[in-house]
N, C-alpha and C positions, 0 to 999 in steps of 0.2 A: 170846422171844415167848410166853412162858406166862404170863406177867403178864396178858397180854390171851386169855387161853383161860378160855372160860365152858361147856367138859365137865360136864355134873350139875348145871347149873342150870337154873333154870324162871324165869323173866320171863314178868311179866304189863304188857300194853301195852294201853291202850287208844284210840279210835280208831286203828283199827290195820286199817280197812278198806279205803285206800289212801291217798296223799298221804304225808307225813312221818311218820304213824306206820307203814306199812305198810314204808317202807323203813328204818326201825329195828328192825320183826321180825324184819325179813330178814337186818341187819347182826349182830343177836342170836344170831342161827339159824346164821349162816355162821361165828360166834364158835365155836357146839358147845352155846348156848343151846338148850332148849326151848322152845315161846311159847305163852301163852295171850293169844288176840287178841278182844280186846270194843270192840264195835260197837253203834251202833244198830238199823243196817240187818244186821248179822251180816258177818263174815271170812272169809266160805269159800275166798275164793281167797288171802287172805291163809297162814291155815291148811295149802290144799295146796300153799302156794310154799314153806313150814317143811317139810312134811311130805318133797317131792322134796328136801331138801338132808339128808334124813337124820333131821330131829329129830322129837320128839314136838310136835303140835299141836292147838290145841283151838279152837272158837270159845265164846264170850257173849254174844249179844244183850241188851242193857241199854240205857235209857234213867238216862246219868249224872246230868242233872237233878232228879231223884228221889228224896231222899235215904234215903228210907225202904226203897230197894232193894239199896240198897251193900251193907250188912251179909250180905245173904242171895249177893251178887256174889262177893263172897270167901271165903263156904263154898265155894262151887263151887268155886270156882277152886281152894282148897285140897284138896279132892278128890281133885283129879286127880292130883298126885305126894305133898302133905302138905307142901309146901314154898313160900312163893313166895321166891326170892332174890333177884328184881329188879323195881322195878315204875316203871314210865316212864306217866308221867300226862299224855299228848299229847292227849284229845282236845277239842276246844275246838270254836265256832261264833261266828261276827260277825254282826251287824247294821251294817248302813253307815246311818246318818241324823243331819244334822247336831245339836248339843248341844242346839239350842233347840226340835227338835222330836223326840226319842229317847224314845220309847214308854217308860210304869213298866214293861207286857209285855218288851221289847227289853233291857231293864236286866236284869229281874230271872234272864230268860233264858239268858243272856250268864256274869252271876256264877254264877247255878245250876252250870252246865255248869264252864266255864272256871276259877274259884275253890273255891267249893262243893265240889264233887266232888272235888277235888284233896286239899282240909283234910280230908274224912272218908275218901278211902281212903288218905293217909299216914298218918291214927291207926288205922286200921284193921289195915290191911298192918302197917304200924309196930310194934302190937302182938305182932303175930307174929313179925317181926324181932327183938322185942326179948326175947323169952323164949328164942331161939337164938343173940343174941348177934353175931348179922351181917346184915347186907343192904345193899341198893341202891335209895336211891329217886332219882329223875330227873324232874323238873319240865321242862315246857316252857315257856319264858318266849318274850320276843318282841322285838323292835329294839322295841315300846312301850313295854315296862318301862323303858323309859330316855328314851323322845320322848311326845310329847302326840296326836301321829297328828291325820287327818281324819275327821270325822263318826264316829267309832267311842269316843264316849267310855266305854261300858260294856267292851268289849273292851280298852280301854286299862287302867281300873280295876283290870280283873282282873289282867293279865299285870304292872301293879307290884305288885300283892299276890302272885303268885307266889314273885317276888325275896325279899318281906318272909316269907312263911311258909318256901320253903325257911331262911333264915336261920337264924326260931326253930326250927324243927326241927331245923337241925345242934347250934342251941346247946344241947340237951337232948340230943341221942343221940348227939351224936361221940365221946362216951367211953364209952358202951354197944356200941360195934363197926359201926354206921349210919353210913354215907355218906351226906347228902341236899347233892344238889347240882342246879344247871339248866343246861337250853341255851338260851341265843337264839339263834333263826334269823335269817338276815336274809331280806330277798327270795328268798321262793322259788315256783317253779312250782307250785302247787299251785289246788284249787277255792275255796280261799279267797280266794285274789288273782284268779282271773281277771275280776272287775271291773274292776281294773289294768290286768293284761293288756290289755284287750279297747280302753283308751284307747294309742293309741297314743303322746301327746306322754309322758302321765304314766310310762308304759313307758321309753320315752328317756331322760327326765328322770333316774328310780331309776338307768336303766343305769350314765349317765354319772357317778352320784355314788359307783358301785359300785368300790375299785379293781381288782376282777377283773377288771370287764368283763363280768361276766353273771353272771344270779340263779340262786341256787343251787337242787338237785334233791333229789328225797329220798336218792338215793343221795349226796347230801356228808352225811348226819348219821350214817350208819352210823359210823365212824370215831369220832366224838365218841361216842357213844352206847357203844359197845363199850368204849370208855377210861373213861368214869364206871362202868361197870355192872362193871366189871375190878377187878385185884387192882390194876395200875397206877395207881389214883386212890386208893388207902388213907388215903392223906394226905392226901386234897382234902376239904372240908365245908363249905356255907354259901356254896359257887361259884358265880356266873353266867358261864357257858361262852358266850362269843357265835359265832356260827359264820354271818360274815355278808359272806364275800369283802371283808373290810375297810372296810366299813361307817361301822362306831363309831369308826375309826381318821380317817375326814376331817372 
């Protein structure tokens, strides 16, 4: 079990103010992770649910659509121990409108946040990783990285550009001692979906196509999350992890 023991590290997560990033701090933290949790609205409860399990925690309030803030995000965050060794790029935001009428606002929003922000704190982080010779980055991808989805074609955009950056990213760094690899989610309970939710045929529908039999919680991505960010995945680079109660399997 010490392959997956992450004692003395520091993981920086963002949207990590609840839903699926917040249960990845968690999974981080109960690893032996520290977590530095950024948000837009800020992490405080995130922060003292790391903090009761023992670990060091911190928030950041940041607007990731911004690009002009990043740079001054990861001072901080280096700060606080001088290290990041994991950095899991969760936070994202949808727009639901169909293709023919999807706002340039809605578009450019979407990529900003979801894409954007992804490409400049992997080179950012990245850099720092790579003057130490090790790290963990962790993309969030999505069951769209692979389907076309409804009314969300910006949201869709991005999360196959996901798939495509972590790639080049592994293909440059897997021999500098970097891990970049992603997860896709499938269905899960989160404020994202509860438009979903909230229909109930569409609800049914997802269920019945699930072979679980039900949409997965933040707490199933701890597990995955733990495994990439771990000594366990050494040999993983350039992965799309789906984690999606079997999903992409019918």
């Amino acid at each position: 079990m010490n392959l997956f023991d992450l004692t003395g590290k520091t993981a920086l997560v963002t949207g990590a103010s609840g839903g699926l990033g917040q249960g990845m701090a968690l999974g981080l933290a109960e690893a032996g992770a520290d977590v530095i949790s950024v948000s837009q609205s800020g992490s405080a409860a995130t922060t003292e649910a790391v903090q009761d399990l023992g670990r060091k925690g911190w928030t950041l309030k940041a607007d990731l659509g911004k690009e002009d803030i990043l740079e001054n995000l990861v001072s901080e965050a280096l700060s606080f121990t001088g290290n990041i060794d994991i950095l899991v790029n969760n936070a994202g935001i949808i727009r639901r409108t169909p293709a023919a009428d999807h706002s340039s606002k809605d578009w450019h929003d979407v990529l900003d946040i979801n894409l954007n922000s992804v490409f400049f704190l992997c080179q950012l982080v990245g850099r720092h990783m790579l003057e130490r010779g090790s790290g963990k980055i962790i993309n969030i991808a999505s069951m769209l990285t692979y389907q076309g989805g409804i009314n969300v074609p910006g949201y869709t955009a991005a999360k196959h550009g996901i798939a495509g950056l972590t790639k080049a990213f592994a293909n440059e760094w897997a021999g500098k001692g970097l891990n970049i690899n992603a997860i896709a989610p499938g269905y899960m309970v989160t404020n994202n979906t509860a438009p979903i939710l909230a229909d109930e045929h569409r609800t049914q529908s997802i269920t019945d196509r699930i072979p679980a039999g039900r949409w997965g919680t933040p707490n199933d991505m701890k597990g995955p999350v733990v495994f990439l960010a771990s000594a366990a995945s050494d040999y993983m680079n350039g992965h799309v992890l789906c984690v999606d109660g079997g999903w992409m399997a019918r």
